[in-house]
C-alpha positions in Angstrom: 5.9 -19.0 -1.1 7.3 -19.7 -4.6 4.5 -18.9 -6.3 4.4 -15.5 -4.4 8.3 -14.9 -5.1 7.5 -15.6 -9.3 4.5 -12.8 -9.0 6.5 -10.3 -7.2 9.9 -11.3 -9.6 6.5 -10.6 -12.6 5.2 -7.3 -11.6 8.9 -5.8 -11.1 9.9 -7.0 -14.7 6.8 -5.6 -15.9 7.6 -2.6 -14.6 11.7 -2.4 -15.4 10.4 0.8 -17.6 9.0 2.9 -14.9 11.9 5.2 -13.2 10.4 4.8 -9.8 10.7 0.7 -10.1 14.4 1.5 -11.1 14.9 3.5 -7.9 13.9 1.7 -5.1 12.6 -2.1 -4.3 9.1 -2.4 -3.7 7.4 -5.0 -1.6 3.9 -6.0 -3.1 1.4 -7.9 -1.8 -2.3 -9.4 -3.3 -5.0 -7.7 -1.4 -8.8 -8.1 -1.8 -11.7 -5.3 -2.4 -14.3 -6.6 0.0 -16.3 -2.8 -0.5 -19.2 -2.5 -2.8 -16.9 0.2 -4.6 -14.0 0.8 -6.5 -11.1 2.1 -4.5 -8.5 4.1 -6.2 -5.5 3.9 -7.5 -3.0 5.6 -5.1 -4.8 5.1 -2.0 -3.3 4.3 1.3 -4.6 1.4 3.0 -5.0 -1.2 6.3 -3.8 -4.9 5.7 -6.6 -7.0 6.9 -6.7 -10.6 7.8 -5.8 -12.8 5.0 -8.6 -14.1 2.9 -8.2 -17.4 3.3 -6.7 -18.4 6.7 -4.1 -21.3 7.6 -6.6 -23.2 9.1 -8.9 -22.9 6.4 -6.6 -23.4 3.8 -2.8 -24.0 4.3 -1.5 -24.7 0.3 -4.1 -22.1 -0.8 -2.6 -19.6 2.1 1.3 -20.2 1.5 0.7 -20.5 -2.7 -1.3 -17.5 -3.2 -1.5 -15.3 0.2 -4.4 -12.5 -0.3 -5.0 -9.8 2.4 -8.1 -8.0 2.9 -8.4 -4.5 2.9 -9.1 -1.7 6.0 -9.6 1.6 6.4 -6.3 2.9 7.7 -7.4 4.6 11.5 -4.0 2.8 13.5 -0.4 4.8 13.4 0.6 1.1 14.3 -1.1 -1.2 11.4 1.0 -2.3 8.7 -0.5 -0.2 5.4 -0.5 -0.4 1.7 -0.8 1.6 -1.4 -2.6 0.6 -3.8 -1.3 0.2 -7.6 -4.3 0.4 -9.7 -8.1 0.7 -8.9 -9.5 -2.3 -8.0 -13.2 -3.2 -8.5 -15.4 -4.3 -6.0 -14.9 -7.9 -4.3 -11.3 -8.3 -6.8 -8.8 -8.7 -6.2 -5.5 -6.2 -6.3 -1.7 -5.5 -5.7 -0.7 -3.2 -3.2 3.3 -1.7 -2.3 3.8 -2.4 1.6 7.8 -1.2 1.4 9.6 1.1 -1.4 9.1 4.4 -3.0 5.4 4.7 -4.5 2.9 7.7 -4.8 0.3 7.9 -2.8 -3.0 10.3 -1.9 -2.6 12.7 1.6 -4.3 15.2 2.3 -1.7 18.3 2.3 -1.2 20.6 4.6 1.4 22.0 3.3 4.2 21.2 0.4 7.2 21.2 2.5 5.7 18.4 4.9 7.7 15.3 5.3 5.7 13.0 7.0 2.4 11.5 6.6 -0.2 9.4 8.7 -4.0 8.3 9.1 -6.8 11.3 9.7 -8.9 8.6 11.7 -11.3 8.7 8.7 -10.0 6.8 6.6 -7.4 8.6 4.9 -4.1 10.4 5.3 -2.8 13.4 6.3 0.8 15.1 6.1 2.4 16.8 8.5 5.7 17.5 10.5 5.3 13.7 12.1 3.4 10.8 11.1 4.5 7.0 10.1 4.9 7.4 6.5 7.9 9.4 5.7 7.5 11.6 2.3 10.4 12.9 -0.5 7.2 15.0 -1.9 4.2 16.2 -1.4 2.1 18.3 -3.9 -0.7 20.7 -1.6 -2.2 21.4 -5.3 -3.1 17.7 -6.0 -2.9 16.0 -2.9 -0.3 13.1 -4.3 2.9 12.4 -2.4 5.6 10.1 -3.0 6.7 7.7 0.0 10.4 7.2 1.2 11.8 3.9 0.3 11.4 2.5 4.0 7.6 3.4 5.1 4.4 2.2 4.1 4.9 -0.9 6.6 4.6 0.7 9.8 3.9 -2.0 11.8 6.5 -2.1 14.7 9.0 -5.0 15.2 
């Protein structure tokens, strides 16, 4: 648990520059590629089991806890953005809670709300699970709320 408080307290000093780190708390996590691509920087997706489990590894899973990754198809799965591309079988940081840009597919620039298309990806729209501050129909990025990219229910 340490070790995973020092790399979270690492990545937000290395970041202390970026005006989106400044304005809201983010919640990373390690994730792992198990595709035989790269996946993109930006892209939403589906926490996994961890890599290693409990029972396979307890001091491995509570010092260094690594999730795989899904294809986001479940309004109820806890999901990710990714931070940078990650190559395949690597591993990866991924924002689970705070402001971060994401890819949607937009419907419209005045939507609010995003959520997954059932293919893989998102969509935006006047509901969903990820609430938005922005979303560009031109480009297809949007930037999260400070509250939803975990949208697994409690």
């Amino acid at each position: 648990w340490n070790a995973m408080c020092d790399l979270v307290e690492q990545i937000r000093k290395g970041e202390e520059n970026h005006a989106m780190s400044r304005s809201a708390i983010r919640t990373y996590v390690q994730v792992y590629n198990g595709t035989e691509g790269i996946i993109e920087e930006g892209t939403v997706w589906e926490l996994g089991l961890p890599l290693i489990e409990p029972a396979d590894g307890l001091e491995e899973f509570v010092a260094h806890p690594v999730f795989t990754l899904g294809i986001p198809t479940d309004e109820d799965s806890t999901l990710c953005v990714l931070t940078a591309p990650i190559n395949p079988h690597e591993q990866g940081i991924g924002v689970v809670t705070g402001a971060v840009a994401m890819r949607c597919n937009v419907s419209s620039s005045s939507d609010r709300w995003a959520k997954p298309d059932g293919n893989g990806g998102m969509v935006t729209g006047s509901d969903g699970t990820v609430r938005l501050v922005y979303a560009d129909i031109s480009t297809g990025w949007c930037s999260s709320a400070t509250d939803t990219c975990r949208t697994a229910r409690t």
